[in-house]
N, C-alpha and C positions, 0 to 999 in steps of 0.2 A: 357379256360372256355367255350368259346363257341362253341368247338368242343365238350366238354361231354353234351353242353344242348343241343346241336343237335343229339348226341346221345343219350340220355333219348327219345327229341323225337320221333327218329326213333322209337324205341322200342314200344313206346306206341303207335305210328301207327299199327307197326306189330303184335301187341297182339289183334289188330281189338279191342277194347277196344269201347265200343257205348256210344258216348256222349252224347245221349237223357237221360241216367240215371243219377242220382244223382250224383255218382260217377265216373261214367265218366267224366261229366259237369266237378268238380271239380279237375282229376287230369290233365285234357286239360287245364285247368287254371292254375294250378301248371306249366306244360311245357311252358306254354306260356309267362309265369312270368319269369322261373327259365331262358329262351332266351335274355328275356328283360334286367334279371339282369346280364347275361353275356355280352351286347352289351355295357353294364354301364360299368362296371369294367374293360371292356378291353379298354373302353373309358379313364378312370379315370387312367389307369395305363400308357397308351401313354401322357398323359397330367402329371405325376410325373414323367415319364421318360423325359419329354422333361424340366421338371421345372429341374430337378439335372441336366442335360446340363446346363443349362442357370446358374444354379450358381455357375456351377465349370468353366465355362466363367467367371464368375464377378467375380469368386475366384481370378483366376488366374491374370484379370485385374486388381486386389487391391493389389497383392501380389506385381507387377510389379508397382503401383503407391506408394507405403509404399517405396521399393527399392528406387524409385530415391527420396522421398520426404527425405528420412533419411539420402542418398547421399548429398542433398542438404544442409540439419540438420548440419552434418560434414564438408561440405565444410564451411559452416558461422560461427562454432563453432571459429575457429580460428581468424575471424577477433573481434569476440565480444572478444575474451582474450586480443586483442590488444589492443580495447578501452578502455578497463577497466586498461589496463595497463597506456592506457594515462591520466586518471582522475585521477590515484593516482600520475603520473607526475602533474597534476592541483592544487592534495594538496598541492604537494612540493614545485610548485612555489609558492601557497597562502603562504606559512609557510613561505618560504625563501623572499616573498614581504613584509612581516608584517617587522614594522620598530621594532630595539631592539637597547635599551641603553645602553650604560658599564657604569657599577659605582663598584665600591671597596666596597666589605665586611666590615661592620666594625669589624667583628668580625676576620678573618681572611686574610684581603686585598687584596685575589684572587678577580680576575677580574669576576663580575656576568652580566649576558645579561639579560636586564628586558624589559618585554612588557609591550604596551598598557595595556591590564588586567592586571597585576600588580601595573600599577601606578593608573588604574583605585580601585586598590582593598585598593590602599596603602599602601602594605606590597610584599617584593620579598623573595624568597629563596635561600641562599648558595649552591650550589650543591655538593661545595667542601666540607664545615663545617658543613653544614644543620643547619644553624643558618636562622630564618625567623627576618626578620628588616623593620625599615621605609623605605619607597621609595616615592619621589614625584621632580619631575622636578624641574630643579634648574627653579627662580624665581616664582613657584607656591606659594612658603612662602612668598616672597616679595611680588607680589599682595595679598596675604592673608593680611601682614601688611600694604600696603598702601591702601586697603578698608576701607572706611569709617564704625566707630560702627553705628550698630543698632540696637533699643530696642523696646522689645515690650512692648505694653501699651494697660491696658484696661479701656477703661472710662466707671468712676462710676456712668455717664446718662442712658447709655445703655446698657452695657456689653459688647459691641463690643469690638474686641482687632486692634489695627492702629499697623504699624512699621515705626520709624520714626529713621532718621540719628540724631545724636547725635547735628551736628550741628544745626538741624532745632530745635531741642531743647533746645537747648543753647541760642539761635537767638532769641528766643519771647516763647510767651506763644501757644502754640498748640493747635488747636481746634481737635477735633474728627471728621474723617472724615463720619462719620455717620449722628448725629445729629448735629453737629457745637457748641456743649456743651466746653467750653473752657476745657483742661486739665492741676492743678493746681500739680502743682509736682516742683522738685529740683534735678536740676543732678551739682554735687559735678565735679572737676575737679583734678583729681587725677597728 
């Protein structure tokens, strides 16, 4: 570019073209402009050629930093499969620590393994039969019978309701542990 505004130049030199006239004035501005904006754009074009270097540097350096980082991706991929393989080893030992009970089917006297959950729930499952039944640890009934009864009561002072052992009942007359209102009642002995 800036060899053709220096060629217009020339030209308008050699045409002796007088620049005191209107139109002279104005196409000497023209050339001088038309120089101006070649010094730009050849400016502007060294400065896009040196930016596409520079990114096809940084290209090339992200291409090279992607490689080893995805290397690296792949190298750890494998030990995270191993972990994960140990945590389901951690179920297995959780499953295999839980304590399990044998008790007999009544339904069909194969041998069933019952859990905590299960005696918590009350009820276990046959896996043989699929028969669902009671389940409750031997002597959990025997504490259940040798608890003392308890009854509730509400006093007709205050509405409040007490629980009281059977024997405190039996024993004397009861007060309300609210207002100290005596409570007047009869417990039978079966």
């Amino acid at each position: 570019m800036k060899e053709k505004a220096a060629y217009l130049k020339g030209l308008i030199d050699g045409l002796g073209i007088d620049e005191n006239t209107k139109e002279g004035k104005v196409i000497k501005a023209m050339s001088e402009l038309l120089s101006e904006m070649a010094e730009t754009v050849d400016s502007i074009d060294e400065d896009v050629t040196h930016a596409y270097d520079q990114i096809n540097d940084l290209s090339e350096e992200l291409e090279d930093l992607e490689a080893d980082l995805y290397e690296d991706d792949e190298d750890d991929e494998e030990p995270e499969e191993e972990e994960e393989d140990t945590e389901e080893d951690d179920n297995d030992d959780d499953i295999a620590s839980e304590p399990f009970y044998e008790v007999a089917c009544p339904n069909c006297g194969e041998t069933v393994y019952v859990s905590e959950d299960d005696l918590d729930a009350g009820e276990a499952n046959c896996a043989h039969c699929g028969v669902t039944f009671e389940v409750a640890l031997e002597g959990e009934e025997d504490e259940a019978k040798d608890a003392p009864v308890q009854y509730e009561v509400t006093c007709p002072a205050c509405g409040k309701t007490a629980v009281f052992e059977e024997d405190e009942l039996l024993d004397g007359a009861p007060k309300c542990p609210n207002c100290g209102e005596p409570l007047d009642f009869e417990v039978t002995e079966e």
